[in-house]
GUKOL-358548 format. One line per 10 residues: number of its first residue (from 1); for each residue x, y, z of C-alpha. Coordinates in steps of 0.05 Angstrom, whole numbers, plus 5000, padded with zeros to 4 digits. Each point is the difference from the previous one (the first is absolute). Layout:
! GUKOL-358548
NUM> X,Y,Z ~ ...
//
This chain:
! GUKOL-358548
1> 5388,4252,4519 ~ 5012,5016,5074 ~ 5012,5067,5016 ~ 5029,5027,5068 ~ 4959,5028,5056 ~ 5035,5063,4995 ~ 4981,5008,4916 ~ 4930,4980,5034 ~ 4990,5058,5046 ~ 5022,5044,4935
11> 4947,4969,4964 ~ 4942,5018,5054 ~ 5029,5069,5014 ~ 4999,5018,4933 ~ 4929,5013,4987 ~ 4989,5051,5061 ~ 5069,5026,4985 ~ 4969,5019,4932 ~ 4944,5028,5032 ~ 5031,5044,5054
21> 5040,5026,4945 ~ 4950,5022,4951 ~ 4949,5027,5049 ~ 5041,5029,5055 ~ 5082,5003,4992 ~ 4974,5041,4923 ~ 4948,5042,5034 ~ 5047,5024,5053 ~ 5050,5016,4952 ~ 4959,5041,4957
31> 4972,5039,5059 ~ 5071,5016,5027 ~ 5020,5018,4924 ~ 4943,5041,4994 ~ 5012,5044,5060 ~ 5059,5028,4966 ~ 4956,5018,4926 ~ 4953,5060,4995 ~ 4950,4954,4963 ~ 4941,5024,4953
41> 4931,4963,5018 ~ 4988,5004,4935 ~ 5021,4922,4961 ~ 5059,5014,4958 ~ 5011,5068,5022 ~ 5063,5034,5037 ~ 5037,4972,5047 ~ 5063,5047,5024 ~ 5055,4972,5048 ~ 4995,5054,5067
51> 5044,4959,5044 ~ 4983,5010,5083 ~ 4949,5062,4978 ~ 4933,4955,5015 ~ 5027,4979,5064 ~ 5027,5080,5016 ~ 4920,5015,4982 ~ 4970,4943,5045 ~ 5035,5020,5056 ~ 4982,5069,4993
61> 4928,4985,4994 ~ 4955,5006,5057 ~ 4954,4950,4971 ~ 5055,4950,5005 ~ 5024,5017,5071 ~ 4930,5002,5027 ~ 4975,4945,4959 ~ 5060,4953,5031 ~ 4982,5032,5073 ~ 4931,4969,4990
71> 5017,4931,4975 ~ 5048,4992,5064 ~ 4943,5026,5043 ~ 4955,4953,4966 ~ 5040,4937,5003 ~ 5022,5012,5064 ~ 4920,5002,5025 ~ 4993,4944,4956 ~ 5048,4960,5017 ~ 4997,4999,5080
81> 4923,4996,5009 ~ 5009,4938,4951 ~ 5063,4968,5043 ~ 4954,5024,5068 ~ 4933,4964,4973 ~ 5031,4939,4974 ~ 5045,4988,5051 ~ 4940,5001,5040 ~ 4962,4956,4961 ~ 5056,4952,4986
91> 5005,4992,5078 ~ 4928,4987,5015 ~ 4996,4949,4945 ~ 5061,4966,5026 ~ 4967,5002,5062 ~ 4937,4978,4977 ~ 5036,4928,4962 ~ 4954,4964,4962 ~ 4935,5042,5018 ~ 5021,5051,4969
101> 4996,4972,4926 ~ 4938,5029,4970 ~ 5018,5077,5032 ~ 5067,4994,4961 ~ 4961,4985,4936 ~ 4954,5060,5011 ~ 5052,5045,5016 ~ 5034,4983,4939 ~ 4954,5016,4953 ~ 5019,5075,4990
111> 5060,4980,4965 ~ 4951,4969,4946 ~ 4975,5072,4981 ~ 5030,5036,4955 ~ 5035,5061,5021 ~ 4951,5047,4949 ~ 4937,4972,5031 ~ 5021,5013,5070 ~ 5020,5077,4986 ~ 4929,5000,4964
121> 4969,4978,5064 ~ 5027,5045,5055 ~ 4990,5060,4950 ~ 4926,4980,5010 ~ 5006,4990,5065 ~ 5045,5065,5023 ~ 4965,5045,4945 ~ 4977,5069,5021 ~ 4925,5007,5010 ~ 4980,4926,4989
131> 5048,4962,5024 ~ 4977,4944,5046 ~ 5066,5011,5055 ~ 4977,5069,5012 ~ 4917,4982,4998 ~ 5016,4936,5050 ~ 5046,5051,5049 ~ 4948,5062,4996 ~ 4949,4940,5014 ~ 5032,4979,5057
141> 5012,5065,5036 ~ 5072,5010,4990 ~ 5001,5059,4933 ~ 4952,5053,5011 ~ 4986,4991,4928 ~ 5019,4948,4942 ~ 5049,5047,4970 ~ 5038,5020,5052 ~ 5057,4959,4988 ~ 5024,5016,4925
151> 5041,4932,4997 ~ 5006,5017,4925 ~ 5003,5073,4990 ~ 5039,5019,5065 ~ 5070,5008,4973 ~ 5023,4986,5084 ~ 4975,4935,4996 ~ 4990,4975,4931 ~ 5067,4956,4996 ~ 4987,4968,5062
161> 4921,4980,4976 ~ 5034,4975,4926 ~ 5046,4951,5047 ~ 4930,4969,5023 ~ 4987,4954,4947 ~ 5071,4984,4988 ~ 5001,4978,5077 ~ 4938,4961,4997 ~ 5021,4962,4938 ~ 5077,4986,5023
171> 4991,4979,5073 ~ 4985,4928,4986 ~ 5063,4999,4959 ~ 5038,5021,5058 ~ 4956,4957,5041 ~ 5023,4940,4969 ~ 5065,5010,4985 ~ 5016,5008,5077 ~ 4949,4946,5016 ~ 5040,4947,4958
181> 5074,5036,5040 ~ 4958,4985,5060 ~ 4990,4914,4983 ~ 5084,5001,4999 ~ 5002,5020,5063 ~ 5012,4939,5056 ~ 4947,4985,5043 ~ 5044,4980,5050 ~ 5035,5056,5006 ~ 4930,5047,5010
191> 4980,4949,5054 ~ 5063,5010,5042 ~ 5008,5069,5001 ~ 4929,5000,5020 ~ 5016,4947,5055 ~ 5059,5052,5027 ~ 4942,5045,5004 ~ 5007,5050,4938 ~ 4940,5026,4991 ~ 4971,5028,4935
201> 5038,5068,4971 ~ 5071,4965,5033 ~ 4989,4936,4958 ~ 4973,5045,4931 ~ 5058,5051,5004 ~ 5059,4952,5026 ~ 4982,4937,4968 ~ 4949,5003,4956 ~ 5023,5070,4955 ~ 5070,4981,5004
211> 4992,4929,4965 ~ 4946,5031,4951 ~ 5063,5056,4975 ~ 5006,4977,4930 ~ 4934,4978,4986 ~ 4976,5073,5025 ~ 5059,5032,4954 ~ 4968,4963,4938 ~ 4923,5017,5017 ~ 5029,5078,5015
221> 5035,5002,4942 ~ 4959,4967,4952 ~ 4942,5056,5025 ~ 5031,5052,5008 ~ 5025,4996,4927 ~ 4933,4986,4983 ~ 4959,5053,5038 ~ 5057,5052,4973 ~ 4981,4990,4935 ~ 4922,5007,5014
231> 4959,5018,4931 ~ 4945,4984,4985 ~ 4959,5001,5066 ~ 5020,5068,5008 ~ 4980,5023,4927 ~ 4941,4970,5001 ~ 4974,5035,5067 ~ 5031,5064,4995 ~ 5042,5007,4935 ~ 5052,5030,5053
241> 4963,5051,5025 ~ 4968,5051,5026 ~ 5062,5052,4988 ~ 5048,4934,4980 ~ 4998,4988,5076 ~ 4983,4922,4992 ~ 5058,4999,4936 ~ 5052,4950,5011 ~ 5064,4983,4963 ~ 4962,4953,4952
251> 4946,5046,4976 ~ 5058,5058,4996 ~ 5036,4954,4945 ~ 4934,4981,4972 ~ 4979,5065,4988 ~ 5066,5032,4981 ~ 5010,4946,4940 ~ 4921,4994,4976 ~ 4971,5079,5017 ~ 5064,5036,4993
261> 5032,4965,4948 ~ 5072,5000,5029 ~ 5026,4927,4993 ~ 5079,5025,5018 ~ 4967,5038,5068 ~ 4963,4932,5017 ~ 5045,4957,4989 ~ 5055,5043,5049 ~ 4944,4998,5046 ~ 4993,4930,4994
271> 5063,4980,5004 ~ 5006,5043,5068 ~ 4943,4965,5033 ~ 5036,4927,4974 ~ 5061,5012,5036 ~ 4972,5037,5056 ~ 4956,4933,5013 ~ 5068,4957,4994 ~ 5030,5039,5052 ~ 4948,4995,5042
281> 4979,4927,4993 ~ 5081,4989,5006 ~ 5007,5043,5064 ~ 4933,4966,5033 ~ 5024,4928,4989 ~ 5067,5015,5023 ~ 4974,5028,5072 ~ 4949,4945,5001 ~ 5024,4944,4979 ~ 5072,4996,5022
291> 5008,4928,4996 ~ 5069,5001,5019 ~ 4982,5027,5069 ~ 4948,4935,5019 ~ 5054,4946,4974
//
C-alpha cells in the first residue's frame, strides 16, 4: 500500500509530537494553572482557586524583584564575556586553518563536564582560607594575604565569582557555534576587502559581524536562556548566598516550592520568569537578526 509523502511526514512527526506534548506542552500547562491555586504541599490536600493573588504576592516580594535583578546581572556577565571569548577564539582558529585542529579539541573539552562537577571545583578553588586562587595570588605578590579576596562570602562580588564556572564551561559552546558561522563566510570576499586595504576591526565589524547576525542571535539566545536559568552551579557553591546575594530566579522557585511549601507562589513565579525569557529572547532576535534588512 503506497501512502503519500504528506501522510509520511505525519507518520515521522508523530512520535516527537507525542513527546513534546507529554513532557513540555502538559508541564507548562500545569505550571500556568497552578499559579492561579493556593496549593497544599501536602499530596491530596487543599488546593483553593485565588485567581491573580500569587502573582499580586510575587510582585510584592523583594525576594522576587531582587532575585530577577540578579539573574539579569548574571546573564548579562555571562553572556558577553562568553560572545567576547569565543568570538575571539573562533577568529584565531579560523585564522589558524588546519593547524589549529588539536587546540579546538582541547578547548572543547569543558563542555564534557558536567555542570555539578565544575561548581564543585571552583568552590575548591575560590574557597575562603584554602582555596588555591587566593594561596597562588598571595604567592605571587598580588593579595597581602590568601583571604583577602572573599570570592565566596563577599556578598559584592559573589554573583560575579558563581558566573566563573558557568563561563569556563560554556565558552567553547559559543566558540564553536561562531566558528562553524565563520566556515559560511566566502573567502573571496575576506580577501578583497583586505586587498582594498581594510584592515582588521573594519573587516570584523563591517563584514565579518554583519554576515555572522543570525548565527550570533541563535548562540545569544540559546545562552542567555540558558545562563538565566543557572541552578545547580550556583547551589552547589554557595546555596545562594551569603545574605541570598548569589540567589537567582531558579533557586528562588526552587526554594519557594521545596523549603516553603507554596506550589501556587512558585508556579506564578515561574510562569513570570517563562514569559519574561520569551520576551526577551523575542526582542533580541528581532534587533539582531532582522533578516529582512540584509535581503
Amino acid at each position: 500500500m503506497r501512502i503519500s509523502d504528506r501522510r509520511f511526514a505525519l507518520f515521522l512527526m508523530t512520535p516527537a509530537a507525542l513527546f513534546l506534548a507529554v513532557f513540555v506542552a502538559f508541564p507548562l500547562f500545569r505550571l500556568v494553572a497552578d499559579s492561579f491555586f493556593k496549593i497544599s504541599p501536602i499530596a491530596g490536600g487543599p488546593r483553593d482557586f485565588v485567581g491573580l493573588d500569587n502573582y499580586v504576592r510575587a510582585f510584592a516580594s523583594e525576594a522576587f524583584v531582587g532575585a530577577g535583578w540578579r539573574t539579569l546581572a548574571y546573564t548579562l556577565v555571562v553572556v558577553t564575556l562568553e560572545f567576547a571569548l569565543g568570538l575571539g577564539m573562533a577568529l584565531l582558529f579560523t585564522t589558524l586553518g588546519k593547524s589549529s585542529q588539536i587546540w579546538r579539541t582541547v578547548f572543547m573539552y569543558p563542555l564534557m563536564i558536567a555542570p555539578i562537577v565544575a561548581g564543585l571545583l571552583w568552590k575548591f578553588l575560590m574557597i575562603d582560607n584554602f582555596g588555591l586562587i587566593g594561596t597562588l595570588l598571595h604567592q605571587a605578590g598580588i593579595l597581602s594575604n590568601p583571604n583577602q579576596i572573599g570570592w565566596l562570602s563577599d556578598p559584592n562580588i559573589v554573583l560575579y565569582s558563581v558566573a566563573i564556572p558557568d563561563i569556563w564551561l560554556t565558552t567553547s559552546f559559543m566558540c564553536l557555534v561562531l566558528f562553524a558561522g565563520l566556515q559560511n563566510i566566502p573567502g573571496d570576499l575576506i580577501e578583497a576587502a583586505r586587498l582594498d586595504g581594510a584592515r582588521a576591526p573594519a573587516m570584523l565589524f563591517r563584514i565579518i559581524l554583519p554576515l555572522l547576525r543570525p548565527v550570533i542571535a541563535v548562540a545569544l539566545v540559546v545562552r542567555g536562556i540558558d545562563a538565566a536559568r543557572a541552578f545547580d552551579t550556583i547551589l552547589i557553591q554557595t546555596n545562594g548566598g551569603p545574605q541570598s546575594a548569589s540567589e537567582t530566579m531558579s533557586l528562588l522557585i526552587y526554594r519557594t516550592m521545596i523549603r516553603f511549601g507554596d506550589p501556587g507562589l512558585a508556579s506564578a513565579m515561574g510562569t513570570l520568569y517563562l514569559l519574561a525569557m520569551l520576551a526577551v529572547a523575542f526582542v533580541a532576535v528581532s534587533t539582531i537578526w532582522r533578516p529582512g534588512k540584509d535581503n
